[in-house]
C-alpha positions in Angstrom: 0.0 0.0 0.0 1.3 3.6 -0.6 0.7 7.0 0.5 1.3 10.5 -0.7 2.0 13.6 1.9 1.4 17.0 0.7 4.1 19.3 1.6 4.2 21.8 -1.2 2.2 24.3 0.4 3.6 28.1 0.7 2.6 27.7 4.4 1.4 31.6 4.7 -0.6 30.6 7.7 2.5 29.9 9.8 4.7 33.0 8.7 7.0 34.1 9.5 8.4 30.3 9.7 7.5 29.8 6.5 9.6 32.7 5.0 12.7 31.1 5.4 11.7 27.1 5.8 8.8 25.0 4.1 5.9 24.2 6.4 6.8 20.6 6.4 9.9 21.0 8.8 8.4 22.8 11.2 8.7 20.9 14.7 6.6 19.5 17.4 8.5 18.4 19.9 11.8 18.2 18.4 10.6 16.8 15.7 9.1 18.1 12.2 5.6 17.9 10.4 7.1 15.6 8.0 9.1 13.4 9.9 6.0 12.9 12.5 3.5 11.8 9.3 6.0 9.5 8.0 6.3 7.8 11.1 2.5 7.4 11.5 2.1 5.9 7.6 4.8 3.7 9.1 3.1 2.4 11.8 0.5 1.2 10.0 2.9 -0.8 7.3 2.5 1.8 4.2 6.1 1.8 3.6 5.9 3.6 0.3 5.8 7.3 0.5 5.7 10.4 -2.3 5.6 14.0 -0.7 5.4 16.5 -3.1 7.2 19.6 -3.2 7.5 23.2 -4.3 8.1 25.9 -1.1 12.3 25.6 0.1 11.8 22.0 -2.1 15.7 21.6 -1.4 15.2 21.6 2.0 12.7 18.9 2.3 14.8 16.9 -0.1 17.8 17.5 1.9 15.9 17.0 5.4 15.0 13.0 3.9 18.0 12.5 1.9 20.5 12.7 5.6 18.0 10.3 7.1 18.5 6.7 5.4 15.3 4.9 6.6 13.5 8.1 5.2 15.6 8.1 2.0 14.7 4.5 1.4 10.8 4.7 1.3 10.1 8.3 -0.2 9.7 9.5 -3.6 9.4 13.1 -4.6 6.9 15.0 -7.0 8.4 17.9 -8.0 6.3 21.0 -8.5 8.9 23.6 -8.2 7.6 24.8 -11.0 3.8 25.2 -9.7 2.0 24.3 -6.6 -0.8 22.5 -7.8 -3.2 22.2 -4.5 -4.2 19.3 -3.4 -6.0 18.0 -6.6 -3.5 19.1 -8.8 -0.7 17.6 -6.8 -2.6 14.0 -6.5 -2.7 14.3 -9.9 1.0 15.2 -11.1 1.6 11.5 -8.8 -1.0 9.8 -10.4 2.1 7.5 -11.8 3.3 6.6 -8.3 0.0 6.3 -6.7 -2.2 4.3 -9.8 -0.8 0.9 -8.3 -2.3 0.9 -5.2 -5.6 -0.2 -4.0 -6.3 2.0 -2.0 -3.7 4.5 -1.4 -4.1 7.3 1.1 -3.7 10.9 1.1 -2.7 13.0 3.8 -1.8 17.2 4.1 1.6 17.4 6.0 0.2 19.8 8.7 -2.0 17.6 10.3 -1.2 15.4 13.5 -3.6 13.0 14.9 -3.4 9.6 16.3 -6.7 8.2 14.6 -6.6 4.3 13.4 -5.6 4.7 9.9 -6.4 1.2 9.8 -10.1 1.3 11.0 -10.4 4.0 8.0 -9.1 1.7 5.1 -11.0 -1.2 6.3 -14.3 0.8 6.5 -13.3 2.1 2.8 -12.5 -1.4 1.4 -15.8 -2.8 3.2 -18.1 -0.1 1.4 -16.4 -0.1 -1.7 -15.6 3.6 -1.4 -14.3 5.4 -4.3 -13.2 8.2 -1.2 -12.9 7.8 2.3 -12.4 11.2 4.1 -11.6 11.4 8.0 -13.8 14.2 9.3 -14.7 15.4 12.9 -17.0 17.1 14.9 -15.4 20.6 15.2 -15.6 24.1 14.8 -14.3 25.1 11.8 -15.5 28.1 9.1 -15.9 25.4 6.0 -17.5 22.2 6.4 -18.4 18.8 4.1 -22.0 17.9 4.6 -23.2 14.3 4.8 -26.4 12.3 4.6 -27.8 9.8 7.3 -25.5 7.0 6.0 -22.0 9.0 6.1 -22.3 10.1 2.3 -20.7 13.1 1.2 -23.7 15.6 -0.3 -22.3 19.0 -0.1 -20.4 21.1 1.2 -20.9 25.0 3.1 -18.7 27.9 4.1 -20.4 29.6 7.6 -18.9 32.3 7.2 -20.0 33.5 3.8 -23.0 31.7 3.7 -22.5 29.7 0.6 -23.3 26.3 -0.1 -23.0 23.4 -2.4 -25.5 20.5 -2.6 -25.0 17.6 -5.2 -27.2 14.7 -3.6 -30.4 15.5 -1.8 -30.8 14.8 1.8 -33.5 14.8 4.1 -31.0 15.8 7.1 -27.4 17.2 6.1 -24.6 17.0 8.8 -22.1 19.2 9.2 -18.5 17.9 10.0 -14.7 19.2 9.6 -12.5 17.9 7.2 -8.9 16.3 8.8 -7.3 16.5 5.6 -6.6 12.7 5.5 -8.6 10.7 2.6 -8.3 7.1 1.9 -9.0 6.8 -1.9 -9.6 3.9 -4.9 -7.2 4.7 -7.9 -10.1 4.9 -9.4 -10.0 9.0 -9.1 -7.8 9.0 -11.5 -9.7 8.2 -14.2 -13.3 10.4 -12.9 -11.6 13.7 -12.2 -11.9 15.7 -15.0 -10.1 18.8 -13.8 -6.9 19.6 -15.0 -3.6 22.0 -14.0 -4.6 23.6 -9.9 -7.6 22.7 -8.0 -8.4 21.6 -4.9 -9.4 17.5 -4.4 -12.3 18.8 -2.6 -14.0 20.5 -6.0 -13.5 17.2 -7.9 -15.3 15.2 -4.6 -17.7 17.7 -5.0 -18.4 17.4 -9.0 -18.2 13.3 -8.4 -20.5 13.2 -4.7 -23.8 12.9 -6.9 -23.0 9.6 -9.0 -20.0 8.2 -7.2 -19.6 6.8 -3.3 -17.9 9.4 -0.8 -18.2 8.6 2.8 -17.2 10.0 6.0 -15.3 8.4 8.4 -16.0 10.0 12.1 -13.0 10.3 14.3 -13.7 12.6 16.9 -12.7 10.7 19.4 -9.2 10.6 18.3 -6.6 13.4 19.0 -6.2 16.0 16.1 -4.5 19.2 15.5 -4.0 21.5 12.2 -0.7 22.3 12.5 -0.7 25.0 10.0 -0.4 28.2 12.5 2.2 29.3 15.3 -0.5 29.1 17.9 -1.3 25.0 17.0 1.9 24.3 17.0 2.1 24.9 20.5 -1.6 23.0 20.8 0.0 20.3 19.0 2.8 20.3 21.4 0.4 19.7 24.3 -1.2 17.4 22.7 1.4 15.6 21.5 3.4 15.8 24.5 4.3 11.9 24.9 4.6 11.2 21.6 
């Protein structure tokens, strides 16, 4: 089974850090974003690893490269040329990832310690072409889901807007973790091309495809994209 990290963000959210370094080496605890989501894929036996890259690239490159267990298991994307987003980037790795059924998908500034496993079984069971780990939380954007954990829309609270692609007698509201579990299927359905985010092509595939939910609020989480979560994340994390 393999996995892809997405690293290649410009990290504006955690200035001024990110004005000298990539987001991806920031640290919790003595150790970075990166090294910490390698080591969870590797706990649950995924053992091949793409990150992609485009923000300080050579860093992250260097950061794996003097590490020989990393440098054994990880493959780069390069998109020095353009950060792609999310959809774009899973995408460009299409040719690493296509193998794998299922693969999973993971943004490098997020630190939980939810059972990946529990997700990929509960996406193989149901046949999934997407399996996104989602939370009860406050958040400003949220995807919205039907009864039976299927993805139906999505809504911004801030602004008021709102997306709806399968009808729903009750819609329910939950935060995105930015870890997916997906078929290589994808490949084939989106039809979006150069930078987008993954969560517009879930959103033009939710009608005729199967997108579930998988609830994990139980489980510790932190978006470590900001100064003040990585200090959460270091209280949360403490032991770890």
């Amino acid at each position: 089974m393999k996995a892809m990290i997405l690293a290649a963000g410009l990290g504006t959210r955690l200035k001024p850090f990110t004005n000298k370094h990539p987001k991806a080496l920031a640290e919790v605890n003595g150790k970075t974003l990166l090294q910490r989501n390698i080591e969870y894929l590797l706990s649950y036996g995924i053992e091949e690893i793409i990150v992609n890259v485009h923000h300080f690239a050579q860093q992250i490159v260097d950061f794996i490269n003097k590490n020989p267990g990393f440098k054994k298991i990880i493959t780069f994307s390069d998109e020095t040329d353009e950060v792609l987003e999310t959809g774009g980037g899973l995408m460009r790795a299409e040719w690493f990832l296509k193998d794998s059924n299922p693969f999973v998908l993971m943004n490098v500034d997020v630190l939980t310690d939810m059972n990946l496993k529990e997700m990929i079984e509960s996406h193989k069971q149901e046949d999934c072409l997407a399996t996104l780990a989602v939370m009860e939380r406050k958040t400003s954007r949220y995807l919205l889901f039907n009864d039976d954990d299927i993805l139906c829309g999505w809504t911004n609270v801030k602004t008021g807007e709102k997306i709806i692609r399968r009808e729903a007698d009750h819609y329910h509201a939950k935060a995105f973790s930015g870890i997916h579990v997906l078929s290589p299927r994808i490949f084939s359905l989106i039809t979006r091309t150069g930078k987008f985010s993954i969560v517009d092509a879930y959103l033009d595939l939710a009608q005729d495809h199967l997108i579930k939910g998988f609830d994990h609020t139980e489980s510790r989480f932190c978006d470590a994209g900001k100064p003040e979560s990585i200090l959460r994340a270091e209280q949360l994390f403490a032991e770890d």
